[in-house]
N, C-alpha and C positions, 0 to 999 in steps of 0.2 A: 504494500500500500504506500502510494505515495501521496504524501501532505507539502504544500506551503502556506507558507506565513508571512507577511510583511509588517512592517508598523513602522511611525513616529511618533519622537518624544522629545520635551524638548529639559534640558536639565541647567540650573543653577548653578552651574561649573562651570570655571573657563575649559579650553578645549584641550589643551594640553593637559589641565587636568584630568580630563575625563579620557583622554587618552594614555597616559599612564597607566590608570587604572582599570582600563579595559585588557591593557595589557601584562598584568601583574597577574602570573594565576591563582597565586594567595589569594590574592582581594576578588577574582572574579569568579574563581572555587568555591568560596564562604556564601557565592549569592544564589548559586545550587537552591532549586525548592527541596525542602525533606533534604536536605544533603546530612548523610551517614558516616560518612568518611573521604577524606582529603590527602593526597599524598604531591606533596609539588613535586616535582622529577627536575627539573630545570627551568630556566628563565621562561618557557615555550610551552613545556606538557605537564600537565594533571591528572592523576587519575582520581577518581570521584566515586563513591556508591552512596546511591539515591534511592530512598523508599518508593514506590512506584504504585499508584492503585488506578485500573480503569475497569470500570465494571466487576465483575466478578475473579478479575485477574490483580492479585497484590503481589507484591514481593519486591527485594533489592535488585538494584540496577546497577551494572557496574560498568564504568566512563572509561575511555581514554578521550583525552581531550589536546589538543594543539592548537595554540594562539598562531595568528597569522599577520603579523601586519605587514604591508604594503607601500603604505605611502604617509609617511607619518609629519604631522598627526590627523591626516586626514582619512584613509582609508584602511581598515582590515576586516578581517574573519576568525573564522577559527571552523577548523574540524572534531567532529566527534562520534565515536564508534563505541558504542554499547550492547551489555547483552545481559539477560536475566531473565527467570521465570521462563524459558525454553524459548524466547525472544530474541531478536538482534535489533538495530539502528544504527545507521549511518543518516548524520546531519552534517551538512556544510549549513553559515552564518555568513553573511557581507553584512557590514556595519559600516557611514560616512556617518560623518563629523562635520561640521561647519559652525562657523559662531551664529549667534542668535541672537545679540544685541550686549548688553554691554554685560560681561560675566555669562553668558550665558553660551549654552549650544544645543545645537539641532542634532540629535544622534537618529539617525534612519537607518534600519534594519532588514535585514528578509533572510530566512530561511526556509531549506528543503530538506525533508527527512522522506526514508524509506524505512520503513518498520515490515518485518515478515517475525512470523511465527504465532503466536496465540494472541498475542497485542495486537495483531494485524486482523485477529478472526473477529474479535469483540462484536467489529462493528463500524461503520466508516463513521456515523455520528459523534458515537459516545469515543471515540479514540478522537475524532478529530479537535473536539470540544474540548476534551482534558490536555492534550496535547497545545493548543492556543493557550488554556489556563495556565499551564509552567510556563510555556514559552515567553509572555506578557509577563508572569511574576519574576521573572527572570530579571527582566529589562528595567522592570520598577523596583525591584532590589534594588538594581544598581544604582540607578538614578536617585534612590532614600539613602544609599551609604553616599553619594558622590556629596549630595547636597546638604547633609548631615557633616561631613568632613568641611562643607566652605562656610556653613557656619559656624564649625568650631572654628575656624584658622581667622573668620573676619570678628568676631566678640570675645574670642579666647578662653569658650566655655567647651562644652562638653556637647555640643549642638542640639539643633530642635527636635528631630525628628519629623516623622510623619511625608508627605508626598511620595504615597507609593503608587497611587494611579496609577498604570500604564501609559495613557494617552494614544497609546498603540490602535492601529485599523487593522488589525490582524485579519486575515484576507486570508482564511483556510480554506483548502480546496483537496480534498480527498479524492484521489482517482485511483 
């Protein structure tokens, strides 16, 4: 089964900021939904196991992940090859960057996953739907740590929190 997704967001960060931090797999491992376990490998790979439930189908998932970037700080991705519960996925990510006004940036996203094995039997619906729901919490993670971080750096506190909206037009398509 194959899913895409796309979205924007726009984030509280300058771009460089939010570019490091896209690129850091500590910081971008930690923003895993359900994330179970973390292993950085190098500046580039992660490996990650993720609690996983769609339908009647639960169990741990477990990640190889590689950061991608391109053209910095404007453009990268990342690949990821997972498998659990008699499962596989392969996802590639394209992610740009651009400012959005003063302190701010436009981060716009899309990816494409191929899921086979039982996660793939569920259902084109209810996989495609939970599937958007990590994908989106994913992106609004990051965008609550990115602008959690420029509040602390601008009042020297320990930041607000909150803004985890997506913003995302996630544009799922199961075929």
């Amino acid at each position: 089964m194959h899913l895409h997704y796309d979205g924007e967001l726009t984030i509280e960060a300058p771009q460089e900021k939010v570019w490091a931090f896209i690129n850091n797999p500590g910081q971008v491992g930690h923003c895993l939904p359900d994330l179970q376990e973390l292993n950085v490998k190098d500046d580039r790979h992660f490996d990650a196991v993720v609690r996983i439930g769609v339908g009647p189908v639960r169990g741990r998932f477990k990640m190889e992940v590689e950061l991608q970037p391109e053209e910095a700080p404007r453009r990268g991705g990342l690949r990821l090859r997972g498998s659990g519960m008699g499962s596989g996925l392969q996802l590639t990510a394209r992610i740009e960057l651009e400012p959005a006004g003063e302190g701010a940036t436009r981060f716009r996203w899309g990816a494409d996953a191929d899921v086979s094995g039982p996660l793939a039997t569920v259902g084109g619906r209810l996989l495609d739907n939970q599937a958007r729901k990590i994908t989106e919490q994913l992106f609004a993670t990051i965008r609550a740590n990115l602008e959690d971080q420029a509040g602390s750096a601008s009042t020297g506190t320990g930041g607000a929190g909150g803004g985890a909206e997506s913003g995302g037009s996630g544009n799922g398509g199961a075929t």
